[in-house]
C-alpha positions as CSV (number, residue, x, y, z in Angstrom):
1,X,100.6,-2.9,12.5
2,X,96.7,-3.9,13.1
3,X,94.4,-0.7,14.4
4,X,92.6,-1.6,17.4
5,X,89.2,-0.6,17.0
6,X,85.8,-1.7,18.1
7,X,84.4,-0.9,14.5
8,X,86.4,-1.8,12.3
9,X,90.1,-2.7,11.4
10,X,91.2,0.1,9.4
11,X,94.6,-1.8,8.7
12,X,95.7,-0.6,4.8
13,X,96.5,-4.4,4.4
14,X,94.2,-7.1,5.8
15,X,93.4,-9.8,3.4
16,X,92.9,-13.3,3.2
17,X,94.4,-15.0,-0.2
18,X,91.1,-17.1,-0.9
19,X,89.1,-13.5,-0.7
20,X,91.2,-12.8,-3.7
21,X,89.8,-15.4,-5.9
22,X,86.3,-14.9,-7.3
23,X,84.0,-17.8,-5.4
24,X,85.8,-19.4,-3.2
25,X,86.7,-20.3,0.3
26,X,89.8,-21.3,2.2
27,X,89.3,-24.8,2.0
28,X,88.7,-24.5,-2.1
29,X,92.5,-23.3,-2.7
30,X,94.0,-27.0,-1.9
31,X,93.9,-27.6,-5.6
32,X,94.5,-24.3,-6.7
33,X,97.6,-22.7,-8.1
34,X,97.8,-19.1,-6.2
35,X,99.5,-16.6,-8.2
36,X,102.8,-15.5,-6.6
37,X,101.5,-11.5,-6.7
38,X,98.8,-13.0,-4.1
39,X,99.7,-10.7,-1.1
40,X,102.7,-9.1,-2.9
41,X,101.1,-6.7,-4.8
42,X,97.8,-4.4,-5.2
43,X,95.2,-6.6,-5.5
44,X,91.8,-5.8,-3.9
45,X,89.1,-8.6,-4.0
46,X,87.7,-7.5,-7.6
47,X,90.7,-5.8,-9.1
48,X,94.3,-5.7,-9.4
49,X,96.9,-2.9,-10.3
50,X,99.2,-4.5,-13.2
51,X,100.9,-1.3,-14.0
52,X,101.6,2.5,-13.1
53,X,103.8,4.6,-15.2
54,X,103.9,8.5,-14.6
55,X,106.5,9.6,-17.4
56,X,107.6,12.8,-20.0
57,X,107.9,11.8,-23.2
58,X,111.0,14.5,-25.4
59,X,109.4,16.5,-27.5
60,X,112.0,14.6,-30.0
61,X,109.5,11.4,-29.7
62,X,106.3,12.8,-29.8
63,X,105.9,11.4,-33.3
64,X,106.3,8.0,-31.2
65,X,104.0,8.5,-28.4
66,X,100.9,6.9,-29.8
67,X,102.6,3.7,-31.5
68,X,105.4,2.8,-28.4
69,X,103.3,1.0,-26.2
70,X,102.7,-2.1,-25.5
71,X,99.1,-2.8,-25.8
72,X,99.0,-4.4,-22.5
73,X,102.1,-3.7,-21.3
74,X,103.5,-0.1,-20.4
75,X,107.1,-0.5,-21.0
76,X,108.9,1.6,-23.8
77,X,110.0,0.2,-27.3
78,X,113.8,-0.1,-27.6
79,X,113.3,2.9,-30.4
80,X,111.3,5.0,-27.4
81,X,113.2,4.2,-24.5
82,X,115.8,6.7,-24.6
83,X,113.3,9.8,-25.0
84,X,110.8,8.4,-22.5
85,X,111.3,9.0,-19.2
86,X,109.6,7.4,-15.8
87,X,109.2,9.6,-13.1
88,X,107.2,6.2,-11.3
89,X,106.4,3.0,-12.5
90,X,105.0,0.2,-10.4
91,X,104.7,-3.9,-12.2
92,X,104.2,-5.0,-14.6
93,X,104.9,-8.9,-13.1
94,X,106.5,-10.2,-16.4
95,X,107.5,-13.5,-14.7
96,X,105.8,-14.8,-11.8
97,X,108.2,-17.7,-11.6
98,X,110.7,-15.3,-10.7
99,X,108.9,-13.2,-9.0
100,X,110.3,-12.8,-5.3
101,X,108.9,-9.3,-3.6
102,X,108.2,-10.1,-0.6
103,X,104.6,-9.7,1.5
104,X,102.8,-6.4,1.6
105,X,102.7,-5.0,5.4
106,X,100.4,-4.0,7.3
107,X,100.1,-0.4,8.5
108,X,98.0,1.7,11.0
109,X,96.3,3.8,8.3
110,X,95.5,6.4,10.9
111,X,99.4,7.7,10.5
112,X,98.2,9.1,7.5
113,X,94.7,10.8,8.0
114,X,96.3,13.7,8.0
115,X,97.7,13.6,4.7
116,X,94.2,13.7,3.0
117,X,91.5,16.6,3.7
118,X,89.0,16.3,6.3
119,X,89.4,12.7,6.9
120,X,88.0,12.0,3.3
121,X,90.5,8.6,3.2
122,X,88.8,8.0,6.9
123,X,85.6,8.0,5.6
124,X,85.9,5.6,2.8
125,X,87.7,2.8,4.9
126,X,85.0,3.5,7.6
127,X,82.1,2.7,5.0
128,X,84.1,0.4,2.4
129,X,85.9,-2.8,2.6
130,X,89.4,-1.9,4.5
131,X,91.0,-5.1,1.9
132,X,90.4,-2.7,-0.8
133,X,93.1,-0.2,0.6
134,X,96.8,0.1,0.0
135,X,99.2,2.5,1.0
136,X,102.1,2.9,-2.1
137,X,105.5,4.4,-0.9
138,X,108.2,5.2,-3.8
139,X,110.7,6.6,-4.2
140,X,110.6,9.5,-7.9
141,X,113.5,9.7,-10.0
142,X,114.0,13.3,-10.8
143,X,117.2,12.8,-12.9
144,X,116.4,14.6,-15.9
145,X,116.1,17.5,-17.8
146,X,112.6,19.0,-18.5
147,X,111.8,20.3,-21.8
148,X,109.2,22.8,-22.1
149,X,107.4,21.5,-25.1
150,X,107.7,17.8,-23.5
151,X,104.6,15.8,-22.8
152,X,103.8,14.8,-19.2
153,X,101.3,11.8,-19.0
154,X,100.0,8.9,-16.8
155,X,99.2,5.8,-17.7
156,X,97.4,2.4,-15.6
157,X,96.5,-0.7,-16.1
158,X,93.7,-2.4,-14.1
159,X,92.5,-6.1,-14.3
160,X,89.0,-7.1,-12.8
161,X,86.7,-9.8,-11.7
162,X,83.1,-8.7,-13.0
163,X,82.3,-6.7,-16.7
164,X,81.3,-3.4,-15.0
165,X,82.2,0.2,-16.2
166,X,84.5,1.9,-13.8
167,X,85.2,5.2,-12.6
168,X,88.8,6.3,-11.7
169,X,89.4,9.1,-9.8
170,X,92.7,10.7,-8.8
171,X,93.0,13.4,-6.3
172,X,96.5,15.8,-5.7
173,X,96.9,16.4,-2.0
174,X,99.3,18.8,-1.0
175,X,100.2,19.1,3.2
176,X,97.0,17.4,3.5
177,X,94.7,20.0,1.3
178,X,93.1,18.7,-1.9
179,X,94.3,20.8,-5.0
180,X,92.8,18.9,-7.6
181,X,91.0,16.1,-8.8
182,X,90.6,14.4,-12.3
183,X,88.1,11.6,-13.1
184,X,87.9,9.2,-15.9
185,X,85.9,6.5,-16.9
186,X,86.9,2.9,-18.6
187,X,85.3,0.2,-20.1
188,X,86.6,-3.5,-19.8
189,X,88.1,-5.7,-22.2
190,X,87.5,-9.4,-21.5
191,X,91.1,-10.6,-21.7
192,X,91.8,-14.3,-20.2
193,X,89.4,-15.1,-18.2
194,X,89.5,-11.2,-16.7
195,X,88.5,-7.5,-17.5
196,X,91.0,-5.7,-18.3
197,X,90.7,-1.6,-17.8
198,X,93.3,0.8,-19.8
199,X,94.2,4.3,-18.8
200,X,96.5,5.2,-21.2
201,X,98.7,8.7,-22.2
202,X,96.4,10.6,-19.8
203,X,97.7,14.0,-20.0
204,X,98.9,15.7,-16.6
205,X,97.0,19.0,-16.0
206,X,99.0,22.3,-15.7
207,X,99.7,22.1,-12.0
208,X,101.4,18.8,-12.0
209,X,103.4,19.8,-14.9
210,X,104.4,23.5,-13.0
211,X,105.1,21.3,-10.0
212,X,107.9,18.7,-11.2
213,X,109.4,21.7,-13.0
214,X,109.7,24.0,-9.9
215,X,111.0,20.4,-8.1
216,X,113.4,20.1,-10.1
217,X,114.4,23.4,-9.6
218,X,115.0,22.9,-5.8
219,X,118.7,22.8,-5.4
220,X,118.7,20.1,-2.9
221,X,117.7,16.5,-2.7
222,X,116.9,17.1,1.2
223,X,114.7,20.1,-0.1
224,X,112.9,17.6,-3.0
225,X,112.3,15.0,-0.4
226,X,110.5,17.5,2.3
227,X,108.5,18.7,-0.7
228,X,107.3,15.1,-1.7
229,X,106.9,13.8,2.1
230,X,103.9,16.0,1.5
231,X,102.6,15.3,-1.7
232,X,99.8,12.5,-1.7
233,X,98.0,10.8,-4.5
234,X,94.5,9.3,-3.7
235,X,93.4,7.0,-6.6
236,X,89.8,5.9,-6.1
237,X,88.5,2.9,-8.2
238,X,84.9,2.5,-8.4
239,X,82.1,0.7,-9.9
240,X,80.1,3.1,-12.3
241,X,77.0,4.1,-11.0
242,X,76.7,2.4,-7.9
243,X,79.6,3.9,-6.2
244,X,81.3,0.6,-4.3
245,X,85.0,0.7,-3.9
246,X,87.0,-1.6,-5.8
């Protein structure tokens, strides 16, 4: 669904596949191999989400936690797997041969204003590019036991167009009130042609860790879901510095 505005589309999707490709114009992609993730996945103009893991690690494995990952890839050793568990995880695209999601959708990004405080998401499609915008809907799997002395973490993986230092900031929004916010900051890594950003085993604060636990606690899935339908995550990628939205 497009917004109908005489500013500015504030659609969470609206991009044309040649803005995605540093440098060039419509008519320069006849010879050009498009990735399949073009329009599939989160890709803004100057970066791309490869991979999203929010996970608890047993306190079993903790030995492991610094030597089971991939170094660009997320995904668990065979030795890890059984004592790491995702809560989320979004790509990686291991295979773009078979890769088959279909096209991202566009959405009135005004349905959700009110899920972020005092029209802060408003305000940064208003003044940045609205193609740098995407709205992420998943469904959490809560089937497991928490451990008290487990570790919680996060963990992303950014690729990028230009060798800048970028800021990322994540913001917890509960019933559309800001609880907390955590920023970090990432070099690039020039990795085939692109600059690759790594967020690795960043530790969840207190409150997130308080928060699965109580959800879990909830002795309904109706209950978990109402709970959730109201919890909102605003990543922010920027450019070091200079403040642009990537």
């Amino acid at each position: 669904m497009i917004v109908e505005t005489v500013e500015k589309d504030l659609s969470m999707v609206n991009m044309d596949p040649a803005t995605m490709i540093t440098g060039t114009t419509p008519e320069d992609l006849t010879n050009i191999d498009i990735p399949t993730w073009m329009g599939r996945s989160v890709t803004a103009p100057k970066m791309r989400l490869v991979e999203l893991s929010a996970y608890m690690i047993s306190s079993t494995s903790k030995s492991l936690s610094n030597t089971t990952i991939n170094d660009f890839h997320l995904t668990a050793t065979h030795n890890s797997a059984a004592n790491q568990h995702n809560f989320v995880h979004i790509g990686p695209i291991l295979n773009e041969q078979l890769y088959t999601d279909p096209n991202l959708e566009q959405v009135d990004a005004s349905q959700i204003w009110d899920k972020f405080p005092e029209d802060s998401l408003k305000e940064l499609m208003e003044h940045g590019p609205t193609n740098t915008f995407f709205l992420v809907k998943f469904w959490a799997d809560v089937n497991v036991m928490v451990e008290s002395d487990a570790t919680f973490a996060v963990s992303a993986i950014f690729e990028g167009t230009e060798d800048v230092p970028i800021n990322l900031s994540t913001k917890v929004c509960s019933f559309g009130k800001e609880v907390l916010e955590k920023i970090e900051d990432e070099q690039p890594r020039p990795e085939n042609g692109r600059y690759v950003y790594r967020f690795l085993r960043s530790p969840m604060c207190d409150y997130m860790k308080k928060f699965i636990g109580k959800l879990l606690q909830l002795p309904q899935r109706e209950l978990m879901n109402s709970v959730l339908e109201n919890f909102t995550i605003l990543h922010i990628s920027e450019q070091e510095l200079r403040d642009n939205v990537l």
